[in-house]
N, C-alpha and C positions, 0 to 999 in steps of 0.2 A: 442566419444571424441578422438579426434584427436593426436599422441605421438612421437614428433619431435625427431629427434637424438639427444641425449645429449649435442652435439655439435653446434646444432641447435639453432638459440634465437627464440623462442617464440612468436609468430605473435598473440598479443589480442586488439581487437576494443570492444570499448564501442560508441553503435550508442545510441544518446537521442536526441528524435525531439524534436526543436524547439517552444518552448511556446506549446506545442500540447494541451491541451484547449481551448489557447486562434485559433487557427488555426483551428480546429474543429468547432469552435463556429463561423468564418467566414466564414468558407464551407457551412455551412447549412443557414447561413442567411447572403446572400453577398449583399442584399439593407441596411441591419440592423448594424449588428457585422460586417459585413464586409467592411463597409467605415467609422466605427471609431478606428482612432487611437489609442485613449485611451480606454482602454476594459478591463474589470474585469469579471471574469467567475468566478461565486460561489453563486449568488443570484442577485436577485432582490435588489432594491434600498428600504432600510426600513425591511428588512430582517434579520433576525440573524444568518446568515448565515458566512463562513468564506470565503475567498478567492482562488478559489480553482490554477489561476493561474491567471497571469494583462500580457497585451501587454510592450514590452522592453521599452518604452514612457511612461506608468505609473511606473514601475520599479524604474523610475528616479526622481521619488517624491516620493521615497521610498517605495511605496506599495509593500506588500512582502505577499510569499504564507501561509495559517492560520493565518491571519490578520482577523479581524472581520469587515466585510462589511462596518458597520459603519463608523470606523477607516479609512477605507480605500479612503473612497468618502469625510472623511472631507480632507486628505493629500490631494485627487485629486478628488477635488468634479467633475469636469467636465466630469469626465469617466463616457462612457456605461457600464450597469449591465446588464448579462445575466445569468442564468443559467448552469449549469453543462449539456453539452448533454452525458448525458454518455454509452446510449447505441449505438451511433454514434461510442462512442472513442475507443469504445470497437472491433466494425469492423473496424477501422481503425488502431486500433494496432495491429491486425492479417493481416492485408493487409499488414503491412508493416514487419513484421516478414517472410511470407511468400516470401517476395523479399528479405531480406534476408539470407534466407534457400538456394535462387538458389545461392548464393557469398562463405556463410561458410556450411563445415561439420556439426559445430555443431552449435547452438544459445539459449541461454539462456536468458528467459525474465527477467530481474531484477526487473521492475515496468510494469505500463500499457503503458508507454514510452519510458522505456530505455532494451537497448539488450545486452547483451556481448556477441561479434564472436570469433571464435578460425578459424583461419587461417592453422594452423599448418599442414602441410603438402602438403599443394597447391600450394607452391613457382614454377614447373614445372608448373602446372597449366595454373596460369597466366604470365609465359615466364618472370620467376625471377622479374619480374616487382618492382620495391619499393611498401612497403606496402599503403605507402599515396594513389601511383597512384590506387590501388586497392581499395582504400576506397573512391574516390574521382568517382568511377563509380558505387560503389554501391550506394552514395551518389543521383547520379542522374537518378540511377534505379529507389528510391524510392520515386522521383520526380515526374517523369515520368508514376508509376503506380498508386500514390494515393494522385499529387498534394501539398503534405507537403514537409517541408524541416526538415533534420535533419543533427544533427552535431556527427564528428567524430572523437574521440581522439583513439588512438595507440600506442601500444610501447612491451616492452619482460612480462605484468604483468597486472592481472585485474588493480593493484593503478596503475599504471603509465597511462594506460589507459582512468583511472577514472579523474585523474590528467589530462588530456592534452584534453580533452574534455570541461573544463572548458575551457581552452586559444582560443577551436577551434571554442565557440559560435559566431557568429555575429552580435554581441549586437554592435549596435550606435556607432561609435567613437576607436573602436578597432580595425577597417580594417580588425579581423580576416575571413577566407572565408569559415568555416566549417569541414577541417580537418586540425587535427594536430597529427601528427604520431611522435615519441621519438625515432631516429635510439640507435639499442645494442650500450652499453657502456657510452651513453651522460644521463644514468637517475640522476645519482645524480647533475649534471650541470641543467638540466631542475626544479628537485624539489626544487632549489636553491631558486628559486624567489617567495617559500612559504615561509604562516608565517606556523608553525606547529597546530594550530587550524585549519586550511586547511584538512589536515590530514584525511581521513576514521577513525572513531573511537577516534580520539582525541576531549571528550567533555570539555565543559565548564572547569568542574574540575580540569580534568588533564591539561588543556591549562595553567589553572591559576595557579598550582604548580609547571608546567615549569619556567613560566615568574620567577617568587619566586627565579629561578634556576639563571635567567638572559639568559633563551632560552624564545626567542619570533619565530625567522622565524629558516624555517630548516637549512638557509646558516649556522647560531650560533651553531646548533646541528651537523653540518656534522663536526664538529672540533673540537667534543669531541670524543674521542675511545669508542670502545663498551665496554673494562671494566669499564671508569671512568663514563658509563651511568650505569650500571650495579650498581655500587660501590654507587650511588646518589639514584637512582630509584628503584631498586633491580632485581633479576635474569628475572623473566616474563618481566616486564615493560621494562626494560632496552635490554633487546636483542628484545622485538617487537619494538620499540621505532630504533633502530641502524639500522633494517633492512629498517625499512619503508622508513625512512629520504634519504635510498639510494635507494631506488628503486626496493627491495628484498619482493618478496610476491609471493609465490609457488601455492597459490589457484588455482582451474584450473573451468575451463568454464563446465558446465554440463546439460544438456540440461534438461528441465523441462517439462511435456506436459500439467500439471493440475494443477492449482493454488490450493495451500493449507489451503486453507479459505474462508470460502464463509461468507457474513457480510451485515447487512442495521445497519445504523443509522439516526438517527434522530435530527435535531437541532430545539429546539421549539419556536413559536412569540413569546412566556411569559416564565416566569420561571413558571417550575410546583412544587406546594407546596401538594396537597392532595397528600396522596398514594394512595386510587382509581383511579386517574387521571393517575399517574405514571404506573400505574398496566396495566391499561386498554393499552397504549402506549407501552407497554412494550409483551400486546397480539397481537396488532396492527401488530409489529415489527417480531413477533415469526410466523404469516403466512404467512409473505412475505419473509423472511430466508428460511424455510423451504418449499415454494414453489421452491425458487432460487436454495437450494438443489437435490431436486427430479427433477430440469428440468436438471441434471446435473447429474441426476441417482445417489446420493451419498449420503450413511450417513455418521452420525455422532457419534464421542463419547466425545467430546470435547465442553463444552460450555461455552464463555466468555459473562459477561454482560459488561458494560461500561457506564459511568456517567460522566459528565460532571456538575459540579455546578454553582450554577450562577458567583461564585468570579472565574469562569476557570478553577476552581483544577480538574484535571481528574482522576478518579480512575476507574480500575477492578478488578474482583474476577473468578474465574474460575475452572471450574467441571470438571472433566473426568470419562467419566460411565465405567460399566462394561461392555455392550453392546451398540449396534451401533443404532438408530434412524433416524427417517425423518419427522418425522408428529408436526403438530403444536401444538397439545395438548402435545406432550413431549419435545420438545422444552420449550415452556411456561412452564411445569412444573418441568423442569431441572431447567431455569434461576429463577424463581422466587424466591425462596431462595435466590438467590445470590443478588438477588437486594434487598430484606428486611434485609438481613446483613451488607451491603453497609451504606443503610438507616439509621440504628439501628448505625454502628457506628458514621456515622457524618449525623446527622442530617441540610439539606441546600436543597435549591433552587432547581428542575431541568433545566438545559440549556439541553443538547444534551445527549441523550441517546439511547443507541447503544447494538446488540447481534450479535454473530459473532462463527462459527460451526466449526471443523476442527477435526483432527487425524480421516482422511476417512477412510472406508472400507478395502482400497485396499494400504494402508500407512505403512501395518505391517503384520508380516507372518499370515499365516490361522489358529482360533483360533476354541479350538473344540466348537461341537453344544452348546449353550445353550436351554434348555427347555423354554419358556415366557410361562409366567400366562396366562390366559383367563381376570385377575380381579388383581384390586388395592390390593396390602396387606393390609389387616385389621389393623386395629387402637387395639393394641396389650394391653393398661395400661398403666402402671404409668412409664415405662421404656422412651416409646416411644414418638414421637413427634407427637403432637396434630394434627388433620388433618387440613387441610386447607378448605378455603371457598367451591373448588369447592369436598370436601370428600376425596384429597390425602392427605398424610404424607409427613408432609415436608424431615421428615428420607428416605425416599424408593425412590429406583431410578425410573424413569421411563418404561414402558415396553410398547412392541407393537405385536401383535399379525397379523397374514398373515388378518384377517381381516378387523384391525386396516389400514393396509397399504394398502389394497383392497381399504377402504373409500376416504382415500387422495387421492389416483389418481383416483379417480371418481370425486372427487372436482376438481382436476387437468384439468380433462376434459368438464368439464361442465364452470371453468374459462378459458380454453383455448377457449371457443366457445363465450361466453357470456361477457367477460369481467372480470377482478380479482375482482372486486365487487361484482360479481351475486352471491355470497355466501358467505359470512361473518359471523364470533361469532356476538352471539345477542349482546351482548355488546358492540361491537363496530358501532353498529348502532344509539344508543340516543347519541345526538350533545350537550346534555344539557350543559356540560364544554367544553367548546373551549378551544384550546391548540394555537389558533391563527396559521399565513401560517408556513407552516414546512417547513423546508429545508430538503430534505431526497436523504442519500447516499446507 
């Protein structure tokens, strides 16, 4: 991380490709995806699937991203549906990180699309140049190595940055051409032409207790003092609130090398109603996590499930063990609890259900040895909790032993050669209940 003289303003791009689904999705099928204009990335047509991103042309018939497929083709019934190519997106947002890395010191992935650079120090570099000009050639670096375009907003601040990115898209009718850089001292004239639900972190809520206030856009806010926001709002809200509206946000750029979660979810053709069915989906989901893990060398001690019901309400619940895992049998036997509590308290429909791994190995200092059993804790009396179908206790955490972990990565292997099929839980082998096409992230 890069530490400008005091004196210094603060050189931050925030780079976000453009539609990058939908651009993805045209690279790989340029007879297909790639000669219509209208294009929705998130499913197939008839799918229950969501939107994962639409071309700036469906945009304008309001299609918008986590729209449900459906939804989306009646607004704009004419558009192509394609799928999520997401192992494509995946080397394409490393392609383009890495043309990155040769412009900024440091680079931060925000999403599987977007970057924040820290400049800060490079002004010699690139022979004092304005920062635009410098973003305006990484712009066409990243053209050049991986065929996508991306837009770039700038200025002395992750928000300002985040802010002037929005102005720099080249959506339709905008004339914007892809950067827009904020010179020191013009942030609070730039943030002028928000309204303050614009704002990072100003939701719904708080939007609507301003409005309450008679603030709608930031111009209305920059013309109240920070005490009388203070005096209205109170001391946290009201000094984050006075800094934002002017363009004040100390956060600093930090470069990240490993994504702090590893996750599949599922959206299903039908609402699932059995809990066998859910259950079973729910093992489904726990070897291909925990495959996604070990191909990534990483445990886990952190497990979220996630539900989706058919009226949309989404809920999760979440574990933290005392030790670290990778294996599908303690995966499945972390989450599963969590989702008969879920269950248990609102009983509805499934749509989308989802398991998702994190607080890695290597996320916190070195903790001493644990001893691991060889065997399931015994089912103890009248204290403890009743064992489960397959003889664990719903009470006891899971364990793995160097044997345990020997087995998975011989499965590892024998699916790395043969196919992720070629060994599967016998259970998820009988087809008898259809869960109808899935959409799976």
């Amino acid at each position: 991380m890069s530490t400008p003289a005091p004196d210094v303003p603060r050189r931050i791009l925030l780079v976000d490709a453009d539609a990058f689904f939908v651009a993805v999705a045209r690279q790989e099928d340029p007879e297909g995806a790639g000669k219509a204009t209208l294009l929705i990335v998130g499913g197939r047509p008839g799918s229950r699937g969501v939107v994962c991103s639409a071309s700036y042309e469906c945009r304008a018939y309001g299609v918008r991203s986590a729209m449900p497929i459906s939804r989306a083709l009646k607004l704009c019934p004419q558009a192509m549906c394609v799928p999520v190519p997401r192992h494509v997106c995946g080397t394409r947002s490393r392609e383009i990180q890495a043309v990155l890395a040769q412009f900024a010191p440091v680079v931060q992935p925000s999403s599987i699309d977007e970057w924040y650079c820290d400049l800060g120090g490079t002004e010699a570099l690139y022979g004092h140049e304005p920062l635009e000009e410098t973003a305006r050639r990484m712009r066409e670096a990243v053209f050049a190595a991986t065929g996508l375009r991306v837009s770039i907003g700038g200025g002395t601040s992750r928000l300002v940055a985040k802010m002037a990115v929005e102005v720099a898209k080249p959506k339709p009718g905008t004339g914007a051409t892809g950067v827009r850089c904020v010179p020191p001292g013009t942030e609070a004239e730039f943030l002028s032409r928000f309204k303050l639900a614009d704002l990072p972190m100003v939701g719904p809520r708080f939007a609507t207790k301003l409005e309450r206030m008679g603030l709608e856009t930031i111009a209305q806010a920059q013309q109240w003092t920070e005490d009388t926001l203070v005096h209205r709002l109170g001391d946290r809200a009201g000094q984050w609130l006075s800094r934002r509206i002017r363009g004040q946000d100390e956060s600093i750029v930090r470069p990240r090398d490993r994504q702090k979660q590893v996750s599949r979810e599922t959206t299903f053709g039908r609402n699932l109603h059995e809990d066998d069915v859910v259950e079973r989906e729910l093992l489904r989901l726990a070897v291909r996590v925990s495959a996604d893990l070990r191909r990534q060398a990483l445990r886990a001690r952190t497990i979220t499930v996630k539900l989706r019901d058919g009226d949309f309400r989404t809920r999760s619940a979440q574990r933290t063990l005392s030790g670290f895992i990778e294996s599908e049998h303690s995966v499945v036997r972390a989450a599963k609890p969590l989702l008969r509590q879920m269950r248990k308290t609102r009983r509805a429909p499934v749509r989308l259900l989802g398991i998702a791994l994190s607080h890695f190995e290597d996320d916190e200092e070195p903790r001493p040895a644990v001893q691991l059993g060889l065997f399931p804790s015994a089912f103890k009396g009248p204290g403890a909790s009743p064992p489960d179908a397959d003889g664990s206790a719903l009470s006891d955490e899971p364990t793995e032993t160097p044997r345990d972990r020997a087995l998975v990565q011989a499965l590892d292997r024998i699916r790395g050669r043969f196919g992720a099929d070629a060994i599967i839980p016998a259970r998820l082998v009988d087809p008898s209940r259809d869960t109808g096409p899935r959409v799976e992230e």
